[in-house]
VOVEXLUM-548053 format. One record per residue: residue in three letters; x, y, z of N, C-alpha, C in turn. Coordinates in steps of 0.05 Angstrom, whole numbers, padded with zeros to 5 digits, always signed. Example, Ala and Ser with C-alpha at 12.3 -4.5 7.8 and 13.67 -1.06 7.14 Angstrom:
ALA+00264-00114+00156+00246-00090+00156+00264-00066+00156 SER+00257-00045+00142+00273-00021+00143+00258+00001+00157 
This chain:
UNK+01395+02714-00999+01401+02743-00997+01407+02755-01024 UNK+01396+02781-01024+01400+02785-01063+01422+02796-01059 UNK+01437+02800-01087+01466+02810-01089+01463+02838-01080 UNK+01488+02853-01083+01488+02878-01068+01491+02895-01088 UNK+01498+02879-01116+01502+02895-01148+01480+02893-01157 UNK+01471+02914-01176+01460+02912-01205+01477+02904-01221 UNK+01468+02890-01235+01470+02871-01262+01458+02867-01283 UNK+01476+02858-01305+01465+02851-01333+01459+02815-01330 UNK+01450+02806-01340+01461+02769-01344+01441+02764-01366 UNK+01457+02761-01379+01444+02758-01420+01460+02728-01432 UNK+01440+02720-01448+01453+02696-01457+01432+02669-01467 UNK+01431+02647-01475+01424+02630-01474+01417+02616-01450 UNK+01387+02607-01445+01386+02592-01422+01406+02573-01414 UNK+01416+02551-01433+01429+02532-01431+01459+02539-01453 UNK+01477+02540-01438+01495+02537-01459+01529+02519-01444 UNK+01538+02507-01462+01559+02497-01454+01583+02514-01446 UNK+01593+02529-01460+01604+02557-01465+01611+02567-01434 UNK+01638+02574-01426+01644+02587-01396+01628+02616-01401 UNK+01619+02622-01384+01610+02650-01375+01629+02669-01374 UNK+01625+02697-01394+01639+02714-01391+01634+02743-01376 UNK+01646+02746-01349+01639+02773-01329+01655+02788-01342 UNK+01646+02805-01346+01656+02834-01353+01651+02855-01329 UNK+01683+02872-01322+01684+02888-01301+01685+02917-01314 UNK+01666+02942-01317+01666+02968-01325+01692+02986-01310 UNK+01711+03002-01311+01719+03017-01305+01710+03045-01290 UNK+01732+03068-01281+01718+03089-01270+01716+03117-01289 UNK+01698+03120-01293+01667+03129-01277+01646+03130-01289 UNK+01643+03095-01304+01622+03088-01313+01609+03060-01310 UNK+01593+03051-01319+01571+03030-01309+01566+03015-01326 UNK+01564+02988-01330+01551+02964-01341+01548+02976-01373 UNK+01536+02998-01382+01533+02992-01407+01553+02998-01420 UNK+01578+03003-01409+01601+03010-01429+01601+02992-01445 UNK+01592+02960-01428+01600+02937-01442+01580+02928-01462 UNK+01554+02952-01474+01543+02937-01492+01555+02929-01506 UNK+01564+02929-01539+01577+02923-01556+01584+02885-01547 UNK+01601+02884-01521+01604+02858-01514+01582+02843-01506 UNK+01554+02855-01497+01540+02838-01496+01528+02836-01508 UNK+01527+02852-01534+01510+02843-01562+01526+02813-01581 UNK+01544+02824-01582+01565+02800-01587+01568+02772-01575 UNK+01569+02770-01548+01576+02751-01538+01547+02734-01535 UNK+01532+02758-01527+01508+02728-01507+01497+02721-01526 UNK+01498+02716-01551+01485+02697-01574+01487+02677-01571 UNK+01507+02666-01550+01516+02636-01548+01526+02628-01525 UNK+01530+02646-01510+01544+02652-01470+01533+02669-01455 UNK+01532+02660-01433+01517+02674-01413+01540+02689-01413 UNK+01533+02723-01407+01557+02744-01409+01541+02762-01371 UNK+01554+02763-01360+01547+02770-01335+01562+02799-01336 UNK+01548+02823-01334+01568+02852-01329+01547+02871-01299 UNK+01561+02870-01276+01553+02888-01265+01567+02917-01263 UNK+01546+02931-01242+01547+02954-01245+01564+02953-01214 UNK+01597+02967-01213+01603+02965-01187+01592+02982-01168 UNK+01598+02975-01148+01598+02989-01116+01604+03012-01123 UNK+01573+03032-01123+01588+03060-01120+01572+03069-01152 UNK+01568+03056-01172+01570+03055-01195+01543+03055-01202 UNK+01525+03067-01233+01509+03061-01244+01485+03051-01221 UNK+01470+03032-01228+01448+03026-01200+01450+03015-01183 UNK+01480+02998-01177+01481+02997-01156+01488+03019-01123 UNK+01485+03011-01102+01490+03032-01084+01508+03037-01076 UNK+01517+03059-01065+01548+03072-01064+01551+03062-01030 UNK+01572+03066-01020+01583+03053-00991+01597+03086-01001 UNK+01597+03106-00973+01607+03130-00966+01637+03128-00961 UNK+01654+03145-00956+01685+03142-00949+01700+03128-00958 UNK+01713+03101-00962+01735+03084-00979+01724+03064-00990 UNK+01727+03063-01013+01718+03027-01021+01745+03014-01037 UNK+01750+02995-01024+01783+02984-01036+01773+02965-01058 UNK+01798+02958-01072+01790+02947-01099+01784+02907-01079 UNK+01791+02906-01060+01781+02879-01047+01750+02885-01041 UNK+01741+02898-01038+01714+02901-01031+01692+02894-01056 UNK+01708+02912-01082+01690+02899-01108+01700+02873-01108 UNK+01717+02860-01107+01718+02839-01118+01712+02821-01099 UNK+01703+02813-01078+01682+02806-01051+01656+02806-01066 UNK+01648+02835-01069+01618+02841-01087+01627+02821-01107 UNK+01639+02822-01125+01635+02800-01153+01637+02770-01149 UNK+01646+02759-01131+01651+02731-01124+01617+02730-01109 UNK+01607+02751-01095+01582+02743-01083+01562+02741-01104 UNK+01562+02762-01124+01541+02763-01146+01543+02731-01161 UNK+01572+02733-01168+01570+02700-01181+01567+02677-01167 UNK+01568+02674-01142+01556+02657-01123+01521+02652-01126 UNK+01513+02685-01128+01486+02686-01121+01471+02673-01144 UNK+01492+02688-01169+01484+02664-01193+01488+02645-01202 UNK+01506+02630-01186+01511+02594-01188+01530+02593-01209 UNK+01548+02614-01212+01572+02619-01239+01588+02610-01219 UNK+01602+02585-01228+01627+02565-01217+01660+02581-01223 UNK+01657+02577-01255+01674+02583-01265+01673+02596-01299 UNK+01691+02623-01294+01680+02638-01318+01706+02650-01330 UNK+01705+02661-01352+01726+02687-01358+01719+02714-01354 UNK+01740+02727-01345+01743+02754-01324+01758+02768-01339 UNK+01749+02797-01356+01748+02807-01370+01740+02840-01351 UNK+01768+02853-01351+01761+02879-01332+01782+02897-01356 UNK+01771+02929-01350+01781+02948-01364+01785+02972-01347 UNK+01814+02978-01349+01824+03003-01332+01821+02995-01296 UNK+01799+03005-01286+01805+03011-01256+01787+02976-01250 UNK+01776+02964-01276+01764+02942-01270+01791+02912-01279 UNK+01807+02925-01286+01820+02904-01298+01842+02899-01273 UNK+01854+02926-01257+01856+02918-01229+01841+02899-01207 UNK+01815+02907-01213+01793+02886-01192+01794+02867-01209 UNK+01796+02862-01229+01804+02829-01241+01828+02814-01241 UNK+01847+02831-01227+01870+02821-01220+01867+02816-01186 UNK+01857+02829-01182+01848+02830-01142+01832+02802-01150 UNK+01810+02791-01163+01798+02771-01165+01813+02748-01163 UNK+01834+02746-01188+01850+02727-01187+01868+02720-01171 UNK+01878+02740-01151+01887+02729-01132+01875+02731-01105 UNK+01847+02724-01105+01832+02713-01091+01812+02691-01093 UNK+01807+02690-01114+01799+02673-01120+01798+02654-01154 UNK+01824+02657-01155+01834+02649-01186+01830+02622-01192 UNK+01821+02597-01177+01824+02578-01181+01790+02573-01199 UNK+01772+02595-01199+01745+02592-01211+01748+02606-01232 UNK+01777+02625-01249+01779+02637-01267+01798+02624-01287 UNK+01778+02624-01312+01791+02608-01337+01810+02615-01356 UNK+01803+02649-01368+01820+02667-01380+01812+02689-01367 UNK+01837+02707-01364+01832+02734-01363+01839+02756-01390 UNK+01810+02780-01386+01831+02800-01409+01831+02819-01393 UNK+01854+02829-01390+01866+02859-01371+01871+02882-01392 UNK+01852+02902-01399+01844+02919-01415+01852+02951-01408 UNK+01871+02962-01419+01880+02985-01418+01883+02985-01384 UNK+01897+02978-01369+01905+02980-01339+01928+02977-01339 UNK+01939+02974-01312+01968+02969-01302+01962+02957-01273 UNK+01991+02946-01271+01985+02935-01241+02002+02953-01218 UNK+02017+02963-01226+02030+02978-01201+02020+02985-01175 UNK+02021+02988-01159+02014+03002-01135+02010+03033-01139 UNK+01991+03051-01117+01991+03072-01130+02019+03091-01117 UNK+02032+03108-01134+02052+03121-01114+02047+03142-01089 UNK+02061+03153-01080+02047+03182-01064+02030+03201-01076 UNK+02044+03218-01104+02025+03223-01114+02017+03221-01126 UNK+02011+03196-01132+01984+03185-01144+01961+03192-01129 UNK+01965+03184-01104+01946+03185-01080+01938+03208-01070 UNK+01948+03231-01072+01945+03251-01068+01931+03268-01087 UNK+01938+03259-01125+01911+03266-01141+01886+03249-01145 UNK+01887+03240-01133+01863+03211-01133+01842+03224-01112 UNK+01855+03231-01093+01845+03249-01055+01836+03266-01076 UNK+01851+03286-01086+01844+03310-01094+01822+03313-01116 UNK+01820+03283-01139+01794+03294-01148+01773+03284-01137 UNK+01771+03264-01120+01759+03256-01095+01741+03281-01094 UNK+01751+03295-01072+01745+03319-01055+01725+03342-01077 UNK+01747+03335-01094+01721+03352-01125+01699+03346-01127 UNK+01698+03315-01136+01675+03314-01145+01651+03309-01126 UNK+01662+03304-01099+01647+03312-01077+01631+03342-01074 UNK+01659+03362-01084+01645+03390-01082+01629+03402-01108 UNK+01644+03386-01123+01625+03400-01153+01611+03390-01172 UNK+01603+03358-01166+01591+03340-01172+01613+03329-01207 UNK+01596+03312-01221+01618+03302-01241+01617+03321-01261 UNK+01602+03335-01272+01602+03353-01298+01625+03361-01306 UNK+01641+03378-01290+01661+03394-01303+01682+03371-01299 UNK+01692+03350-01289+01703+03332-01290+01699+03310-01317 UNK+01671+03296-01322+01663+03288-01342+01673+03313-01365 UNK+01669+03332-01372+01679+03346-01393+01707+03343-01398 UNK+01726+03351-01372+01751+03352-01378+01765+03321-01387 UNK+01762+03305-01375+01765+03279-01377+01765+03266-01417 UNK+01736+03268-01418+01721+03260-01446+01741+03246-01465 UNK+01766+03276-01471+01776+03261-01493+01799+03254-01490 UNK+01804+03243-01464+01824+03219-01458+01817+03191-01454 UNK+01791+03201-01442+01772+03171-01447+01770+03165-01468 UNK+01760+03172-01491+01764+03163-01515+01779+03186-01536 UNK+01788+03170-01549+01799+03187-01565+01792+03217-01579 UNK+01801+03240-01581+01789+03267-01592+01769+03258-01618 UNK+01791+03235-01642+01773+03232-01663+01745+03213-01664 UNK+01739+03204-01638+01723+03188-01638+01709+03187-01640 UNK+01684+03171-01648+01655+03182-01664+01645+03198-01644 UNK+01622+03210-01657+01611+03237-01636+01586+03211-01612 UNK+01570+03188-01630+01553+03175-01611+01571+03151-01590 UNK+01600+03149-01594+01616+03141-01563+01616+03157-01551 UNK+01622+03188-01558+01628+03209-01540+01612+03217-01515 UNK+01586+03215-01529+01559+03216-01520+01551+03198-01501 UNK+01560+03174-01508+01552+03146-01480+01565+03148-01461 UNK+01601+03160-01468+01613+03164-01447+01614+03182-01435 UNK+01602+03204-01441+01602+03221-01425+01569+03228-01410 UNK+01558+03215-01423+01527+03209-01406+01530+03189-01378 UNK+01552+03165-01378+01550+03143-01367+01578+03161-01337 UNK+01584+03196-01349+01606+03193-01326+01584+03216-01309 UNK+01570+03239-01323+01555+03255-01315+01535+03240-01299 UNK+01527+03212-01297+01511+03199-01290+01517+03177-01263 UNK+01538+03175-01265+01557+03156-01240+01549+03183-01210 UNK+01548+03172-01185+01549+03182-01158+01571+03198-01152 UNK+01565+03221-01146+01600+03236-01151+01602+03218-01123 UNK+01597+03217-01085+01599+03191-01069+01608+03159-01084 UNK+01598+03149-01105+01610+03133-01107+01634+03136-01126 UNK+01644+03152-01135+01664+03159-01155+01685+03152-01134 UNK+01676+03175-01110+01699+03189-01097+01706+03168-01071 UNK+01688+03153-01065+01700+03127-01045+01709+03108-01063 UNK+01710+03099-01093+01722+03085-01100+01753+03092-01113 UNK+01762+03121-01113+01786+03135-01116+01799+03131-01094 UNK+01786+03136-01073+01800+03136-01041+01810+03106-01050 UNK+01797+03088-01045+01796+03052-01043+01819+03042-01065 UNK+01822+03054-01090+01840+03050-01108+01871+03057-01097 UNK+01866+03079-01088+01889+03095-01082+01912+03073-01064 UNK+01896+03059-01050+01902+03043-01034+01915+03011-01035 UNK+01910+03007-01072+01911+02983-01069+01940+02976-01076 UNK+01937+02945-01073+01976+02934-01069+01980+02930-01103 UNK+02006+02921-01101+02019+02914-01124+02019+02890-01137 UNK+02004+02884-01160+01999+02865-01175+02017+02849-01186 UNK+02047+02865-01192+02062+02852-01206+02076+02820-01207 UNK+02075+02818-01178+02087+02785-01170+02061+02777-01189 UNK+02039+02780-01173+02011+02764-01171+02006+02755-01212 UNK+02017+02776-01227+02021+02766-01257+02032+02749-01262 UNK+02064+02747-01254+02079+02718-01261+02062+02697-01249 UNK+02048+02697-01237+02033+02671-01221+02003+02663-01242 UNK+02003+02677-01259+01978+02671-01268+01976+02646-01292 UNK+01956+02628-01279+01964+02603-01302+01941+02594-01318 UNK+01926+02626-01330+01902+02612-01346+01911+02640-01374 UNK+01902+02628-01395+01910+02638-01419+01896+02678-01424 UNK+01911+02693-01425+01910+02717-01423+01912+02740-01436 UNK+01891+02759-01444+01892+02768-01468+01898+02801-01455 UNK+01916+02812-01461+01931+02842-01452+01922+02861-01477 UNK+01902+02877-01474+01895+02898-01494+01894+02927-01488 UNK+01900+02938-01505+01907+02963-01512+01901+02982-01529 UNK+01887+03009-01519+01882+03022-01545+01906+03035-01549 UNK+01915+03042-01582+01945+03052-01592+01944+03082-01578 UNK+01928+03100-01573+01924+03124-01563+01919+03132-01543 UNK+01920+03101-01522+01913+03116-01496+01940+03122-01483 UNK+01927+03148-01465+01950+03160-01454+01947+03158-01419 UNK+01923+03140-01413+01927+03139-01386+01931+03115-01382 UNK+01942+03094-01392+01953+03072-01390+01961+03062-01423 UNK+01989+03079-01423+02000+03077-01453+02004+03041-01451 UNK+02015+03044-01481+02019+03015-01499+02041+03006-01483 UNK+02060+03027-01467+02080+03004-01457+02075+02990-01428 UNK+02057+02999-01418+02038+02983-01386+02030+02965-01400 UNK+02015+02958-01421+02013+02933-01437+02029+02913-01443 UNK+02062+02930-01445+02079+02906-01464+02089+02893-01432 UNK+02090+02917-01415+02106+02907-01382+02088+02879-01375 UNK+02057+02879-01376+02036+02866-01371+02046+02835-01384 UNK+02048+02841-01416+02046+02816-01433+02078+02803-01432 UNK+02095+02830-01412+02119+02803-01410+02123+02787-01383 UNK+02105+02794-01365+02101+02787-01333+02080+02765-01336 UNK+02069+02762-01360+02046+02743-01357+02061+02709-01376 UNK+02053+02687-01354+02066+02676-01373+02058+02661-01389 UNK+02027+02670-01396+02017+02655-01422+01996+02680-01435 UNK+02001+02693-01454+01985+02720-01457+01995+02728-01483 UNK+01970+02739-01497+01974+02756-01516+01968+02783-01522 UNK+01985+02816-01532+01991+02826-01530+01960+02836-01555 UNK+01945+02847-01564+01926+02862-01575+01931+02900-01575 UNK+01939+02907-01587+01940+02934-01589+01924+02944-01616 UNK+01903+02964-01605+01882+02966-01621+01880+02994-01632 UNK+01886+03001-01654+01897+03021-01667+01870+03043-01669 UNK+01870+03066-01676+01851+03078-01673+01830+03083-01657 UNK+01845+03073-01622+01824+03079-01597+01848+03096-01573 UNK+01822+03103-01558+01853+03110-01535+01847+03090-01504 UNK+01823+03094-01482+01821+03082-01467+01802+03067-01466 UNK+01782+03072-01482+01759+03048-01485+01763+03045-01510 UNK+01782+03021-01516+01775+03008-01538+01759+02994-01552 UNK+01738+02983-01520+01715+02963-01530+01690+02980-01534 UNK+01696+03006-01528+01677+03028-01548+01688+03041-01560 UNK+01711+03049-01571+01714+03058-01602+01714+03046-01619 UNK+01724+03015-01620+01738+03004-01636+01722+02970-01640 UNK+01701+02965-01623+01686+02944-01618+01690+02917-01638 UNK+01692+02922-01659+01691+02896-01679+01720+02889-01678 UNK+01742+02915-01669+01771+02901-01665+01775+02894-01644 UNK+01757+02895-01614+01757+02892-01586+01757+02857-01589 UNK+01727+02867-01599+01712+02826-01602+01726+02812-01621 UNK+01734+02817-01632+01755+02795-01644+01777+02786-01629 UNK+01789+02800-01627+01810+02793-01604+01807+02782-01574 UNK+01779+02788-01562+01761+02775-01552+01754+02750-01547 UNK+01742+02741-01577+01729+02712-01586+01759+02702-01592 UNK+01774+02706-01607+01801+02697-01613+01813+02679-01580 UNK+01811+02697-01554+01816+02681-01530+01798+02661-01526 UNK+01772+02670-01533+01752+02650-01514+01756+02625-01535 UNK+01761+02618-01567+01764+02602-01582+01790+02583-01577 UNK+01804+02588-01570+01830+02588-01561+01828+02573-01533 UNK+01809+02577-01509+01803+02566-01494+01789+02542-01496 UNK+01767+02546-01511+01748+02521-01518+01751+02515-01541 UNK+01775+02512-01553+01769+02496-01579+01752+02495-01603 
């Protein structure tokens, strides 16, 4: 049965090297993560799909909970015979990489949890999440993608990130945007599920982001009990597109660190 994602899977036919999945955030798709898969698959199979809802894969109408992507991601890596890998999610993906791990953490080697938080969402949280929901249902993403832009990345940020990211949000299913806001809205609280985590963990941060400031990072890297703290100066929420050569270092620094 073929997977239910579109996907990247780049890399060396044969390599010894764990496989690194990379999970995209909302409300963009697989190529956020170029930069990482120019980098990485020179020597590792680097696996990035496009979620539920997301880029080419197909949208599911009304709720999609963050257990549902991460169902979809254990099936994709099933479908590709990936045993065991490092799980590498950013923002609304670094939640579904925490939903992963505690579902299926015993096939996950390192995690990096990238500008996110684990909290639960509050009331209203849930109630602006419904509400731009219902937007972008009625007015598709444009005027959303605009307003957004330069919290996603930083105001000073080169003008050709600006451009990817805001092509990659104008371009997302306002349907799949808005069942995966419902589905988020929904999900439980991570925080136990961190002290439990027993594979080596890299907590990053851009210094400027303001939708999951530097101190959801430090709460992260003191709940974790083997983790290092990366705060990456001159980005705000995509660090691994503003700031890419300070992303991947800190990056390869875990995966070296893992394999010796």
């Amino acid at each position: 049965m073929p997977p239910a994602l579109a996907y990247e899977d780049k890399g060396p036919g044969t390599s010894t090297r764990v496989p690194l999945v990379l999970v995209h955030g909302h409300p963009f798709d697989r190529s956020m993560w170029n930069p990482q898969l120019a980098e990485f698959a020179a020597d590792r199979r680097v696996i990035a799909p496009d979620l539920r809802g997301y880029g080419a894969s197909p949208f599911t109408p009304g709720s999609v909970p963050l257990s549902r992507h991460a169902q979809d991601i254990a099936e994709l890596l099933d479908h590709l015979e990936v045993d065991a890998f490092v799980l590498a999610g950013l923002s609304m993906g670094g939640q579904i990489a925490m939903e992963c791990y505690g579902r299926f953490g015993d096939r996950v080697r390192a995690l990096v949890l990238a500008d996110t938080f684990p909290a639960a969402e509050t009331p209203e949280g849930g109630r602006a999440r419904a509400a731009v929901a219902a937007r972008l249902l009625t007015e598709g993403m444009a005027g959303y993608a605009d307003e957004v832009l330069e919290r996603m990345v930083a105001p000073y940020a080169h003008p050709e990130v600006k451009a990817h990211v805001h092509r990659m949000m104008t371009a997302t299913s306002p349907e799949g945007a808005a069942a995966a806001l419902r589905g988020r809205a929904e999900r439980p609280d991570y925080r136990e599920l961190l002290t439990r985590v027993r594979v080596p963990t890299l907590v990053v941060v851009g210094a400027d982001d303001t939708y999951t400031p530097v101190s959801d990072a430090e709460a992260m890297h003191a709940a974790l009990p083997d983790s290092r703290l990366r705060v990456i100066e001159g980005a705000a929420h995509l660090p691994n597109l503003e700031r890419p050569k300070e992303f991947n270092q800190a990056l390869a620094e875990l995966l070296e660190r893992l394999e010796g």
